[in-house]
C-alpha positions in Angstrom: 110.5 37.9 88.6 107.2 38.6 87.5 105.9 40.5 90.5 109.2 43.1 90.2 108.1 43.9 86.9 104.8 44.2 87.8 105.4 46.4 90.3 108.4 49.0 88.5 105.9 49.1 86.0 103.3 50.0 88.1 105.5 52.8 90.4 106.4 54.1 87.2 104.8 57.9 85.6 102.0 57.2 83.2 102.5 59.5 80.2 100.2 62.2 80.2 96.9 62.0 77.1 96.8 64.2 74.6 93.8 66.2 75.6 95.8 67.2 78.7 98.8 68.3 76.8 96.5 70.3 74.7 95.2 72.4 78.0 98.4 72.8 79.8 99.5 74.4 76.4 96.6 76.8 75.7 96.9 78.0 79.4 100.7 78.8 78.9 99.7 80.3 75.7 96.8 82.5 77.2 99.8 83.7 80.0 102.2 84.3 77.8 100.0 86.7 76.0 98.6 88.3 79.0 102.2 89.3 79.8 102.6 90.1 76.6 99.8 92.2 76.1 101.0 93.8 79.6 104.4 94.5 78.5 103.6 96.5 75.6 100.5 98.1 76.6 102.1 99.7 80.4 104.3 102.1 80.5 105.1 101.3 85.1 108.5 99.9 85.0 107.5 97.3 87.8 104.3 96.3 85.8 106.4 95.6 83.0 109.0 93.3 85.0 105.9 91.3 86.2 104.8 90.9 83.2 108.2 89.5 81.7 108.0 87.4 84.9 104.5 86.0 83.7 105.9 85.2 80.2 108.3 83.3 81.6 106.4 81.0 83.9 104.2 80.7 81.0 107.3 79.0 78.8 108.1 76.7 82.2 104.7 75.5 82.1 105.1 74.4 78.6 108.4 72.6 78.8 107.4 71.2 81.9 104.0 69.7 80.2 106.2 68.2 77.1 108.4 67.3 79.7 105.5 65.1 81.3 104.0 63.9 78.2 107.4 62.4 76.3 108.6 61.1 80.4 111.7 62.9 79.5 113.1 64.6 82.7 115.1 67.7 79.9 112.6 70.3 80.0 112.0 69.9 84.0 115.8 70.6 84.8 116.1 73.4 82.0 112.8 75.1 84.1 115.0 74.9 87.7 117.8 77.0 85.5 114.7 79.5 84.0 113.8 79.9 87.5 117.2 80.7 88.5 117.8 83.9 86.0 114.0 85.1 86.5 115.1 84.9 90.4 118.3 86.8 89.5 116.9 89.5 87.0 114.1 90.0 89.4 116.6 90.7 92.1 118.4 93.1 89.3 115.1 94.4 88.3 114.2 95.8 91.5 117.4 97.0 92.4 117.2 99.4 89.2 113.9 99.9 89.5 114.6 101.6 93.3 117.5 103.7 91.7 115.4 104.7 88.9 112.3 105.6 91.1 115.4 108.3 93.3 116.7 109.5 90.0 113.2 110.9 88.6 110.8 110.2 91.6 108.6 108.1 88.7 108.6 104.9 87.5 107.1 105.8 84.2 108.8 104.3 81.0 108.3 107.2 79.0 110.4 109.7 81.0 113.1 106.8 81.0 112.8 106.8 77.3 116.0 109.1 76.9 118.8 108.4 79.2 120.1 111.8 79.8 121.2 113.7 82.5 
């Protein structure tokens, strides 16, 4: 009985230290202001979808490190459905982004700025 203990306790995650947590979360921080920064400061339409893309990634990484460090499998599974949208407004993104790009022949966010003829 002993040795099944043991051993479940041994196959089992070790909860991640503190000083860990601390990095995954400065690194999501530091991407998430990158593609923030990116966002605001270009004015390519595609630029500005990677960007939102970055921000993103940046949030999975922080649920999936508090996800590690309280051993709590939540924050993994709501990443798998964060991955899903970004997959589906990426595939919406481009698709506007191509009808855009016919429309005007530019990708430029300024020239979308009105949506006139």
């Amino acid at each position: 009985m002993l040795d099944t203990l043991t051993l479940a306790q041994a196959s089992a995650p070790a909860p991640m230290q503190t000083g860990t947590l601390h990095h995954y979360l400065v690194v999501s921080a530091l991407l998430f202001v990158i593609g923030l920064i990116g966002f605001v400061s270009r004015r390519n339409l595609i630029i500005m979808f990677l960007c939102t893309e970055l921000m993103f990634q940046a949030a999975g990484i922080a649920l999936i490190a508090f996800s590690r460090f309280w051993l709590n499998h939540t924050g993994e599974t709501f990443v798998i459905f964060v991955l899903t949208i970004a997959a589906a407004e990426a595939a919406l993104a481009l698709a506007l982004v191509v009808l855009l790009f016919r429309r005007k022949e530019s990708l430029d966010g300024a020239k979308w700025s009105e949506m006139r003829g």
